[in-house]
C-alpha positions as a printed Julia matrix, in Angstrom:
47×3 Matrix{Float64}:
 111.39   81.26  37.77
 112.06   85.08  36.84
 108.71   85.78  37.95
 108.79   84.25  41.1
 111.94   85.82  42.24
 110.22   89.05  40.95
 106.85   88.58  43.19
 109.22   87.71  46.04
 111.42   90.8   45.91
 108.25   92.87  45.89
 106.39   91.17  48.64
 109.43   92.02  50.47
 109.86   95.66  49.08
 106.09   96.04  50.22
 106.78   94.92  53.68
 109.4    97.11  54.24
 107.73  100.09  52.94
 104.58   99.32  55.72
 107.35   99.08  58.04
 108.67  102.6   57.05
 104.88  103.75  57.18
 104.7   102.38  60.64
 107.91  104.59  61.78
 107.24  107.52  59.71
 103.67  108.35  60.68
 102.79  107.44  64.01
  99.2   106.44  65.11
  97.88  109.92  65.67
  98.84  111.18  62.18
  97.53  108.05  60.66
  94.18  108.59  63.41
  93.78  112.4   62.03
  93.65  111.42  58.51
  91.43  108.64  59.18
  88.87  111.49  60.7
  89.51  113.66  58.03
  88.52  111.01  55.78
  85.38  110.13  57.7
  84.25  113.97  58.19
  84.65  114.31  54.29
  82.33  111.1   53.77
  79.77  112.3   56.45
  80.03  115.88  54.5
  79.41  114.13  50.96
  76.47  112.33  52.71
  74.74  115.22  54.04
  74.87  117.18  50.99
């Protein structure tokens, strides 16, 4: 029973912190670091 109370309380915790990733950085901060990303794979590739 503990650990079901325990898996609930974090499924929870985790939805709340995507919600405070959803307020804290917008779509173009999340976009730009998603290109960044992508630029560093292409980069990797290349090489």
């Amino acid at each position: 029973m503990g650990k079901a109370n325990f898996s609930d309380k974090f499924k929870r915790d985790r939805s709340q912190v995507g919600l405070a990733a959803r307020i804290y950085f917008p779509d173009e901060f999340l976009t730009s670091i998603r290109e960044k990303a992508a630029r560093t794979a292409r980069s990797d590739c290349v090489r």
